[in-house]
Biopython code that builds the backbone (N, CA, C, O; Angstrom):
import numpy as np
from Bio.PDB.StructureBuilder import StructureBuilder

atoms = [
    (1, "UNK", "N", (47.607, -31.339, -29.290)),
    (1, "UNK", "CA", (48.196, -32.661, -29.244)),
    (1, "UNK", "C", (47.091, -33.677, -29.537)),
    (1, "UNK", "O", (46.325, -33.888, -28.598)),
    (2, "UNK", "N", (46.910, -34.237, -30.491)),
    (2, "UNK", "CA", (46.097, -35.188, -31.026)),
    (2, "UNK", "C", (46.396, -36.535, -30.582)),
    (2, "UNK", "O", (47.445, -37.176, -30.642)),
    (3, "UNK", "N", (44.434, -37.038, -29.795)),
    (3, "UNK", "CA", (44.897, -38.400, -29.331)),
    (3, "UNK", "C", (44.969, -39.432, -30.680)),
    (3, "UNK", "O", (44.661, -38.960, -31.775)),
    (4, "UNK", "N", (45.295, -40.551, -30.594)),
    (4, "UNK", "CA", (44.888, -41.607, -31.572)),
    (4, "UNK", "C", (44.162, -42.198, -31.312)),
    (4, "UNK", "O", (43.834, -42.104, -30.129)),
    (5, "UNK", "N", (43.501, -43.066, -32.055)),
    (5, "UNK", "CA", (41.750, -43.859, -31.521)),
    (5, "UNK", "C", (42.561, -44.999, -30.541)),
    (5, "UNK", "O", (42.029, -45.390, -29.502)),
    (6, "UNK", "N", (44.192, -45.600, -31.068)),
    (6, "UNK", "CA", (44.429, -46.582, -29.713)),
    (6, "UNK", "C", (44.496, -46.037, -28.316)),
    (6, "UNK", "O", (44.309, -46.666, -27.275)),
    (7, "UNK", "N", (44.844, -44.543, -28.484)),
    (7, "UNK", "CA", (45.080, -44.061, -27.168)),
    (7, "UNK", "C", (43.734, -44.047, -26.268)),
    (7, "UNK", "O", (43.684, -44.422, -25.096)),
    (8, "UNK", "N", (42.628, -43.533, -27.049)),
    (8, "UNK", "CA", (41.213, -43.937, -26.948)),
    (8, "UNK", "C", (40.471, -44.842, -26.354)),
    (8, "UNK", "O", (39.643, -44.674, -25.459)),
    (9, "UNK", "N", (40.884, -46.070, -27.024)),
    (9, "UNK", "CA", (40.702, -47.358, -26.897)),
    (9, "UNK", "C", (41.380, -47.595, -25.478)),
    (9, "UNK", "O", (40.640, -48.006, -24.585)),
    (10, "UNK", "N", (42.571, -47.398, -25.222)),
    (10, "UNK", "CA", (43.061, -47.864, -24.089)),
    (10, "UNK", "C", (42.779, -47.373, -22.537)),
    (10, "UNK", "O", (42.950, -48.045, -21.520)),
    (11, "UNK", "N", (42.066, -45.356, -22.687)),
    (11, "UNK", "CA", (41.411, -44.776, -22.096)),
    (11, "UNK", "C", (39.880, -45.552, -21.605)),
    (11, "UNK", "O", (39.415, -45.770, -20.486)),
    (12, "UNK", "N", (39.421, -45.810, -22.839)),
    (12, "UNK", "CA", (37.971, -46.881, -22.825)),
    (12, "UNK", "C", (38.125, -48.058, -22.125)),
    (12, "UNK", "O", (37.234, -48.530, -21.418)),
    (13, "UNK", "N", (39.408, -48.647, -22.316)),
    (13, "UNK", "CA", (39.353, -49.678, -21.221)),
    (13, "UNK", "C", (39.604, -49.821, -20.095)),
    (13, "UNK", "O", (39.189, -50.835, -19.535)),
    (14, "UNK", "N", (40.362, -48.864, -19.381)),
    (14, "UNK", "CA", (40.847, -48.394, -18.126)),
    (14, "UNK", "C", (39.359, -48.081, -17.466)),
    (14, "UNK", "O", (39.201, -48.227, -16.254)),
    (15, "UNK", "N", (38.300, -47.652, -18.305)),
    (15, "UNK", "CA", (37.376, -47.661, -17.269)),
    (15, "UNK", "C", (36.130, -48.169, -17.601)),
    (15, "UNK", "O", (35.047, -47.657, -17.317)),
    (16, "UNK", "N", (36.339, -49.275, -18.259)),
    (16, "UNK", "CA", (35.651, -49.851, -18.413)),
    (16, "UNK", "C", (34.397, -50.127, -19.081)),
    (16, "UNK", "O", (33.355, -50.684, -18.736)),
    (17, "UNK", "N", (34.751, -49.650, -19.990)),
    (17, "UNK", "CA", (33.545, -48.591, -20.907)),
    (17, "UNK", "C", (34.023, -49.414, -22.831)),
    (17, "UNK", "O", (35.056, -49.374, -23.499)),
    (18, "UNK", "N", (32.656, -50.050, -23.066)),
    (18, "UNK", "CA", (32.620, -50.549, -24.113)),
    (18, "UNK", "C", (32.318, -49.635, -25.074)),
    (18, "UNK", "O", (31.183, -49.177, -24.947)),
    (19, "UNK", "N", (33.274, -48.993, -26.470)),
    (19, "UNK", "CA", (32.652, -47.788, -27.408)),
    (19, "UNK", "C", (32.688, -48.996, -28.780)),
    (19, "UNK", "O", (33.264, -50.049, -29.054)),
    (20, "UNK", "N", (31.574, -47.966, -29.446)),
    (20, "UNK", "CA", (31.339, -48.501, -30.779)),
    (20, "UNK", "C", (32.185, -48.049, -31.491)),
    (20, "UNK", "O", (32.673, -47.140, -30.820)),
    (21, "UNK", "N", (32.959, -48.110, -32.934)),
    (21, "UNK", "CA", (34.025, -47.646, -33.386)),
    (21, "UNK", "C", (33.508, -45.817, -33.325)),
    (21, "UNK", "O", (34.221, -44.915, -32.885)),
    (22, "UNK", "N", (32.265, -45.673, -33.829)),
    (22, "UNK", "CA", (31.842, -44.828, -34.173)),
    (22, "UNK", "C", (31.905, -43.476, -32.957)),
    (22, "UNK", "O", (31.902, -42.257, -33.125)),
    (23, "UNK", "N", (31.967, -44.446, -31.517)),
    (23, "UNK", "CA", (32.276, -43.581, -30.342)),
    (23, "UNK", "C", (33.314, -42.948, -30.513)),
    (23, "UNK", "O", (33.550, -41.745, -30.621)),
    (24, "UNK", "N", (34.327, -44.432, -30.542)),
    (24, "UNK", "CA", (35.635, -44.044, -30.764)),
    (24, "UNK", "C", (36.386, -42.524, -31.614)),
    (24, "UNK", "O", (37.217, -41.697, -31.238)),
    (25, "UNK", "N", (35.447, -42.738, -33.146)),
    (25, "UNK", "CA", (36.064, -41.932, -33.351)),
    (25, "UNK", "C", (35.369, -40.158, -32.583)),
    (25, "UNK", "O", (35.854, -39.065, -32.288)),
    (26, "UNK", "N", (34.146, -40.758, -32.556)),
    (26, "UNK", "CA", (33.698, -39.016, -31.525)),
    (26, "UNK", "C", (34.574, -38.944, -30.438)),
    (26, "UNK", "O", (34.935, -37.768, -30.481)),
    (27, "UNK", "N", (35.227, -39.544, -29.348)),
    (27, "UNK", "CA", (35.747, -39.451, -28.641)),
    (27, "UNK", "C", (37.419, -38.878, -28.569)),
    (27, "UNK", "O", (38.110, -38.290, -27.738)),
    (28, "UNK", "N", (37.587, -39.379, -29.833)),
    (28, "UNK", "CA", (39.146, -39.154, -30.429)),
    (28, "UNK", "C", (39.165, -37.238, -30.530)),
    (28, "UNK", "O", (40.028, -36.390, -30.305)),
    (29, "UNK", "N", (37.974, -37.204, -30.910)),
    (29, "UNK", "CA", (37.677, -35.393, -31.506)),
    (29, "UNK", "C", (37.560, -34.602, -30.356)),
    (29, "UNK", "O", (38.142, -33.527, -30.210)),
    (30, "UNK", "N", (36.595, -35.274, -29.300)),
    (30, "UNK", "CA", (36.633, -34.043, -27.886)),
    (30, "UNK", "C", (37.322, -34.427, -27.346)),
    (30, "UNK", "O", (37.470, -33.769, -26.316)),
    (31, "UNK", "N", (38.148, -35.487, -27.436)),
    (31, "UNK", "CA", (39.522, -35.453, -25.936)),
    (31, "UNK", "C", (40.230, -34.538, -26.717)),
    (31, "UNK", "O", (40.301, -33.442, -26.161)),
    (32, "UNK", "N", (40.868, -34.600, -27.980)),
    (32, "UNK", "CA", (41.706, -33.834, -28.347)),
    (32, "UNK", "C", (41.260, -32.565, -28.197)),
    (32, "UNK", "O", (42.100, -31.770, -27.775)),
    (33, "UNK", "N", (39.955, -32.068, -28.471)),
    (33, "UNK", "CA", (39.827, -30.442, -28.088)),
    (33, "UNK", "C", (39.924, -30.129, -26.841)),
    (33, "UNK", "O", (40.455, -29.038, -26.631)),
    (34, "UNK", "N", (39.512, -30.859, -25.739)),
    (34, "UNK", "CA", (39.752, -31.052, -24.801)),
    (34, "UNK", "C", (41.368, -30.547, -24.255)),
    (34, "UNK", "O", (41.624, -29.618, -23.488)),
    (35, "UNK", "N", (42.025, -31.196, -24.717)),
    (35, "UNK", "CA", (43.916, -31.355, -24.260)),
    (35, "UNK", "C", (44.092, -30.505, -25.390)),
    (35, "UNK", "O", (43.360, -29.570, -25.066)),
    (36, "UNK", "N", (44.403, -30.307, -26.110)),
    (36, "UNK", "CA", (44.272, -28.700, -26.919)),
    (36, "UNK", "C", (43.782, -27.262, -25.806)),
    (36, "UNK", "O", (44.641, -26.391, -25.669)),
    (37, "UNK", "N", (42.537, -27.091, -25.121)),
    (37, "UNK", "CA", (42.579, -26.122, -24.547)),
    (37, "UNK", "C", (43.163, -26.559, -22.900)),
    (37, "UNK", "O", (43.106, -25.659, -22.061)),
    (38, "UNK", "N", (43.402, -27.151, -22.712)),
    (38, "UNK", "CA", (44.519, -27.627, -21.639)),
    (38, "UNK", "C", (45.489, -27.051, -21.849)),
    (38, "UNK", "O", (45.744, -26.150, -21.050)),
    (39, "UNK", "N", (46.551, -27.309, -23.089)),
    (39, "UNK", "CA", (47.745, -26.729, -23.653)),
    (39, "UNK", "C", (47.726, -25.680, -23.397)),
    (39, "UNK", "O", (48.750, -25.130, -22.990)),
    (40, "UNK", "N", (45.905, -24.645, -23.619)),
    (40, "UNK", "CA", (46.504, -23.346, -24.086)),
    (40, "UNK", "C", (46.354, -22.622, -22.412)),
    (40, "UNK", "O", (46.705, -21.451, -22.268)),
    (41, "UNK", "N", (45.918, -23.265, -21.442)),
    (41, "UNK", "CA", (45.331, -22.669, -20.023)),
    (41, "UNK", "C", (46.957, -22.926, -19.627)),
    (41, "UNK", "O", (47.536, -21.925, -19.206)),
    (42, "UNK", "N", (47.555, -23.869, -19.700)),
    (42, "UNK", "CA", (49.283, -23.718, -19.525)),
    (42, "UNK", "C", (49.977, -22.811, -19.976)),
    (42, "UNK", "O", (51.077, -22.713, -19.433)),
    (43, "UNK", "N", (49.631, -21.690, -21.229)),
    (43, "UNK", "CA", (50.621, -20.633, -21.439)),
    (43, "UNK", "C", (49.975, -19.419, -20.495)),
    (43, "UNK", "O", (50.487, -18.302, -20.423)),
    (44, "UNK", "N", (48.865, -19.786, -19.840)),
    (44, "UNK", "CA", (48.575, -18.346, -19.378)),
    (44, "UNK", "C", (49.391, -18.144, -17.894)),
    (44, "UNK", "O", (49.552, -19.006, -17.031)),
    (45, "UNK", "N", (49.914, -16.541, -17.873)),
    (45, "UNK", "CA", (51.049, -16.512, -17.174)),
    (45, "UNK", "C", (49.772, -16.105, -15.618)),
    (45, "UNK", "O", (48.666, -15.575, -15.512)),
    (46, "UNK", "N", (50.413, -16.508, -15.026)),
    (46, "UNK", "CA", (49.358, -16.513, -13.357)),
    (46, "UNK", "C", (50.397, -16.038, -12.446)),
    (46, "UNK", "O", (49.946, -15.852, -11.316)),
    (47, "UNK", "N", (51.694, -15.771, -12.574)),
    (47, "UNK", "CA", (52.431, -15.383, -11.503)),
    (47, "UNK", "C", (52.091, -14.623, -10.735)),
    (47, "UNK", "O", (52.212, -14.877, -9.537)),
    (48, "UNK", "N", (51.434, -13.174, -11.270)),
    (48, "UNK", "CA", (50.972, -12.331, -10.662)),
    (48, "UNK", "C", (49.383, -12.111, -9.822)),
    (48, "UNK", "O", (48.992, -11.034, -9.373)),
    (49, "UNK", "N", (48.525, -13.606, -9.750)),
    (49, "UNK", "CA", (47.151, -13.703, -9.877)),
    (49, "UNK", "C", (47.289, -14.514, -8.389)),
    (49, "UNK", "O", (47.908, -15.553, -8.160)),
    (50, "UNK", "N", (46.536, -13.721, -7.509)),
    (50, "UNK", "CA", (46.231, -13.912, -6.201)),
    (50, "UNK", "C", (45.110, -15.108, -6.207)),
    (50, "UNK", "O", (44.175, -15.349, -6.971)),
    (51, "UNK", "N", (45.801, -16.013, -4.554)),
    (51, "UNK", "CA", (44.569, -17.335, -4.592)),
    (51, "UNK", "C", (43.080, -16.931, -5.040)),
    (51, "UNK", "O", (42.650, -15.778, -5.048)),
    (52, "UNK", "N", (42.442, -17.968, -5.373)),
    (52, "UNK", "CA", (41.088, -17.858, -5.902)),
    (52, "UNK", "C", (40.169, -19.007, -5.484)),
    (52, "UNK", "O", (39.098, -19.260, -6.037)),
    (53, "UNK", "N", (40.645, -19.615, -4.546)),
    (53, "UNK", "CA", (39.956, -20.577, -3.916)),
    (53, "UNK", "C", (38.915, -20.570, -3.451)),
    (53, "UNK", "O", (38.329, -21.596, -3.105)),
    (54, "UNK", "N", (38.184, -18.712, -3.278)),
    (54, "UNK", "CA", (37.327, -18.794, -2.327)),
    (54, "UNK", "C", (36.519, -17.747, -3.346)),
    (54, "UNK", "O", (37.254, -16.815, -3.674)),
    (55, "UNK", "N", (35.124, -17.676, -3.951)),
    (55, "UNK", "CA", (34.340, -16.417, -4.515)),
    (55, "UNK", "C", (33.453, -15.715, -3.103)),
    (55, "UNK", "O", (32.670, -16.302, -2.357)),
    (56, "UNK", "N", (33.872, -14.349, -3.066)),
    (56, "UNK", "CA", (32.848, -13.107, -2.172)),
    (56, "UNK", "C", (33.616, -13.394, -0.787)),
    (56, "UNK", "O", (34.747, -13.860, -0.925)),
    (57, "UNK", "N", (33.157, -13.180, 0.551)),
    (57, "UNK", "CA", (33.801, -12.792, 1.543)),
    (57, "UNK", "C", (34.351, -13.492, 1.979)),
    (57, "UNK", "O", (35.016, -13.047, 2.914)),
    (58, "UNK", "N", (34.561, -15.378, 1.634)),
    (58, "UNK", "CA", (35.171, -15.759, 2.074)),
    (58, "UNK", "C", (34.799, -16.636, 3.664)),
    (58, "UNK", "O", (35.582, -17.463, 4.131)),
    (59, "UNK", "N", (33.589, -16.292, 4.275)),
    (59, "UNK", "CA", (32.643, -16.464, 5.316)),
    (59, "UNK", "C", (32.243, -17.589, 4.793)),
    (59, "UNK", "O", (32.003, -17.783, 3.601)),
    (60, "UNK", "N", (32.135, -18.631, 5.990)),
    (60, "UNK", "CA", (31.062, -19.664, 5.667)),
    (60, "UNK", "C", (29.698, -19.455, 5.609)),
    (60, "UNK", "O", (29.077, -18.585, 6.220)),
    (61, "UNK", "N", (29.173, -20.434, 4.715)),
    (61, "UNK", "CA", (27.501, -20.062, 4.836)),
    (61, "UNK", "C", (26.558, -21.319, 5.848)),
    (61, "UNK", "O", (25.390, -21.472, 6.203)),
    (62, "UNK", "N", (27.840, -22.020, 6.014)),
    (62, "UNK", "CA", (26.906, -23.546, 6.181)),
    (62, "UNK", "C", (26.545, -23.231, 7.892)),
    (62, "UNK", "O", (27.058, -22.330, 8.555)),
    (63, "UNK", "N", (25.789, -23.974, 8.253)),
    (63, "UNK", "CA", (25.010, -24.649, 9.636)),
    (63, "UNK", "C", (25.977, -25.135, 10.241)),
    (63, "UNK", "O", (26.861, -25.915, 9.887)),
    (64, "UNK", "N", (25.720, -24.539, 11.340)),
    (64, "UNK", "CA", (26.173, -25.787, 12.511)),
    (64, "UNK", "C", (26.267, -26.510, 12.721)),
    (64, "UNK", "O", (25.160, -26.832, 13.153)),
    (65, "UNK", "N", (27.184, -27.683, 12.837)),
    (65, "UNK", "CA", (27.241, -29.339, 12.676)),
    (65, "UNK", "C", (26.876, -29.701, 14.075)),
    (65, "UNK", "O", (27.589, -29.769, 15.076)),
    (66, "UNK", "N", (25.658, -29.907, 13.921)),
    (66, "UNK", "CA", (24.640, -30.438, 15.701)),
    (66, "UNK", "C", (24.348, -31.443, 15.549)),
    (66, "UNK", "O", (23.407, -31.713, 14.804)),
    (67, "UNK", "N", (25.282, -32.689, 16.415)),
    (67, "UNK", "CA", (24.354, -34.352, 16.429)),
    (67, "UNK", "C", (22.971, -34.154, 17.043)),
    (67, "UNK", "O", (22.573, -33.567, 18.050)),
    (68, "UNK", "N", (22.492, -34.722, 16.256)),
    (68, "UNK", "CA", (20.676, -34.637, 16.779)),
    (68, "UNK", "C", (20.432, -36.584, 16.759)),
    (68, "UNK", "O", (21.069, -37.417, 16.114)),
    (69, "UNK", "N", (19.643, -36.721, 17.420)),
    (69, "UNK", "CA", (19.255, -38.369, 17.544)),
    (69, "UNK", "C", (19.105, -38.604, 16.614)),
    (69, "UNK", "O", (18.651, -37.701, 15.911)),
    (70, "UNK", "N", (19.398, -40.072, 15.910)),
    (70, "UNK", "CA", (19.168, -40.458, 14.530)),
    (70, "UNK", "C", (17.736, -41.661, 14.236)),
    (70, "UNK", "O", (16.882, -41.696, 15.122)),
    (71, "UNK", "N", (17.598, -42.365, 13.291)),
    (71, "UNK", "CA", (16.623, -43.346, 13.926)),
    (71, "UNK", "C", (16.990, -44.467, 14.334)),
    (71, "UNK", "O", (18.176, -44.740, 14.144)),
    (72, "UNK", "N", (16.380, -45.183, 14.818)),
    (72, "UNK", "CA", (16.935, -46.377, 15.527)),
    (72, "UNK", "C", (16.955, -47.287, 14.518)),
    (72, "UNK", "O", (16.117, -47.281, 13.616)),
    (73, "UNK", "N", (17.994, -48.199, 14.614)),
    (73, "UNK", "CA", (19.175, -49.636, 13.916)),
    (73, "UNK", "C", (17.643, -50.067, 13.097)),
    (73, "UNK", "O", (17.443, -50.019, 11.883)),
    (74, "UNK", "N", (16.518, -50.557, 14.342)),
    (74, "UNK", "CA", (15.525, -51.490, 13.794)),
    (74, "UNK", "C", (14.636, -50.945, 12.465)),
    (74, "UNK", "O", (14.269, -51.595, 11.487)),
    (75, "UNK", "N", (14.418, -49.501, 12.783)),
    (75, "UNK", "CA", (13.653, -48.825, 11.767)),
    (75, "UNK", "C", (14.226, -48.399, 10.379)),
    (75, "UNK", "O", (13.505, -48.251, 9.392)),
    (76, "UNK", "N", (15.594, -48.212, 10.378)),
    (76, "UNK", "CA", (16.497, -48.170, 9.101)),
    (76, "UNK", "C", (16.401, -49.545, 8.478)),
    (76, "UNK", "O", (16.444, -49.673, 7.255)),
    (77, "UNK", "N", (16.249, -50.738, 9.426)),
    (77, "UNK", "CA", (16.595, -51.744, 8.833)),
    (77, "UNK", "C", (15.173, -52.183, 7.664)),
    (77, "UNK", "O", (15.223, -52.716, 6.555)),
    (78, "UNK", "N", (13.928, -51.674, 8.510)),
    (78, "UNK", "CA", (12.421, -51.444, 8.085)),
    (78, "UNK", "C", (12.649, -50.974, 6.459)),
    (78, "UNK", "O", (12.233, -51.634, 5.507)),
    (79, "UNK", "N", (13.226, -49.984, 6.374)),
    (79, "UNK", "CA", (13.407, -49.447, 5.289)),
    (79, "UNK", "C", (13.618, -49.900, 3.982)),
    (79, "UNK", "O", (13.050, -49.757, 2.899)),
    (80, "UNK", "N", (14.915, -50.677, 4.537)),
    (80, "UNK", "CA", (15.563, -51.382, 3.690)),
    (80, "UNK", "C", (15.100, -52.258, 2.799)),
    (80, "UNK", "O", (14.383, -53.033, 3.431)),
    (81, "UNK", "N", (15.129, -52.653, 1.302)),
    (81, "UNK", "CA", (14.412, -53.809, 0.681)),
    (81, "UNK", "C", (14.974, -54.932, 1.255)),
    (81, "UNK", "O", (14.276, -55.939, 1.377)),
    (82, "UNK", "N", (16.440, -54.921, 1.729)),
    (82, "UNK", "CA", (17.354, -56.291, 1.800)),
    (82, "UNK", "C", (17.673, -55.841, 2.764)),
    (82, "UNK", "O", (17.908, -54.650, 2.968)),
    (83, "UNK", "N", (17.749, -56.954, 3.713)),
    (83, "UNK", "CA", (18.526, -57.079, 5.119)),
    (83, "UNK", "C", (18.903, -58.281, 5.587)),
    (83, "UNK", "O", (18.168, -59.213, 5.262)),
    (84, "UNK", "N", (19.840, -58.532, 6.259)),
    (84, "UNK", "CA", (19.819, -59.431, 7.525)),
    (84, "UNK", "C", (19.630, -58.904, 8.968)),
    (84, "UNK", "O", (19.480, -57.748, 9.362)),
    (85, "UNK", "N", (19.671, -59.922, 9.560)),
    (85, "UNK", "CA", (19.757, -59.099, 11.149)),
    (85, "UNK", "C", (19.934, -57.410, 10.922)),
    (85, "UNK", "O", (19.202, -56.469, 10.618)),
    (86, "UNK", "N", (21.320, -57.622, 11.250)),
    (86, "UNK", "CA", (21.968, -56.342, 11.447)),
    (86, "UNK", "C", (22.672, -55.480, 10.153)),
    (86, "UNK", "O", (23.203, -54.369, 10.181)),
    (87, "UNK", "N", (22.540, -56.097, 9.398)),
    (87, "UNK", "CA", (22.699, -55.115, 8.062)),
    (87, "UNK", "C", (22.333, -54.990, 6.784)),
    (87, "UNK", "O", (21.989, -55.996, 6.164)),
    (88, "UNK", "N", (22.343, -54.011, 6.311)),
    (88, "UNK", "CA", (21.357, -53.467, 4.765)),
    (88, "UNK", "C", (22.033, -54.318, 3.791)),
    (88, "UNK", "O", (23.227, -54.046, 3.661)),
    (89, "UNK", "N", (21.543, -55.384, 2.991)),
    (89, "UNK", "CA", (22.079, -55.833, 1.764)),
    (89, "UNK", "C", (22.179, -55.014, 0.778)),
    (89, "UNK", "O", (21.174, -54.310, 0.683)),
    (90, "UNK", "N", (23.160, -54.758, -0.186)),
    (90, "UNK", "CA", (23.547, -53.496, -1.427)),
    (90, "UNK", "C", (23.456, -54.690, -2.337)),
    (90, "UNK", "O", (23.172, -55.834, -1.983)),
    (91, "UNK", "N", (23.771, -54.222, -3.723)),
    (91, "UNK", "CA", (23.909, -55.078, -4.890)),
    (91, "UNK", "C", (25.774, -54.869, -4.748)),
    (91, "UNK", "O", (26.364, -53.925, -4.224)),
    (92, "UNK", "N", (26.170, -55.689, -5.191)),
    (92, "UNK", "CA", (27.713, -55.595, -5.744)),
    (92, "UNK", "C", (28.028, -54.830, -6.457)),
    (92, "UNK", "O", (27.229, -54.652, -7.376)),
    (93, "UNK", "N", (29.645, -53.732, -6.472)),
    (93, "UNK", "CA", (29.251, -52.650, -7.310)),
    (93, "UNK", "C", (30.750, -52.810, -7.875)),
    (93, "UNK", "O", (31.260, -52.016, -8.666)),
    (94, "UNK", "N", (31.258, -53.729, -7.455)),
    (94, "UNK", "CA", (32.972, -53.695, -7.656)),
    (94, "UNK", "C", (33.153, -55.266, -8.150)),
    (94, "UNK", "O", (32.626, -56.080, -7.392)),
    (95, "UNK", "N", (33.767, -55.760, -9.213)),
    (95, "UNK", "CA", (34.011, -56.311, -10.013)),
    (95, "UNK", "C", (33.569, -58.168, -9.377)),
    (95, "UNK", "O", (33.747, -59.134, -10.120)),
]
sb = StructureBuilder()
sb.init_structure("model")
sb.init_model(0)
sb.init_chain("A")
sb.init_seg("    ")
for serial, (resi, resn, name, xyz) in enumerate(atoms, 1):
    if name == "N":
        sb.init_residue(resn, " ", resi, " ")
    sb.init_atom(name, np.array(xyz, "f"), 0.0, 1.0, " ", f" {name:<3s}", serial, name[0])
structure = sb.get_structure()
């Protein structure tokens, strides 16, 4: 199923992402191969194919989730390039 460069274009703007035409058209080529082998992972028949959620025994490997003391408010704040009082200044990351 072949995208079109508007479909492209309109993908590009949904996230916000400025392409050069020249993107555009590279982009037009791997989404479509892309959704092409999509298509073809949909004919494969799985009825008979047991969950696979998990590779080898299935056992966790992870650690023990142990609260241990953390550092104190004042010394995180040390850290920080930006602060006020009581909290870490970030840069803005949302519109």
């Amino acid at each position: 199923m072949p995208l079109t460069t508007q479909q492209v274009e309109h993908i590009a703007r949904l996230a916000k992402l400025n392409l050069t035409p020249e993107e555009i058209k590279k982009f037009t080529v791997e989404l479509t191969v892309v959704l092409d082998y999509i298509d073809q992972l949909k004919t494969v028949e799985t009825r008979d194919v047991g969950p696979t959620d998990r590779i080898g025994s299935g056992e966790s490997r992870l650690r023990d989730d142990v609260a241990e003391p953390s550092l104190p408010a004042e010394e995180v704040l040390k850290l920080a390039p930006r602060h006020t009082q009581e909290f870490i200044l970030v840069p803005k990351v949302l519109g």
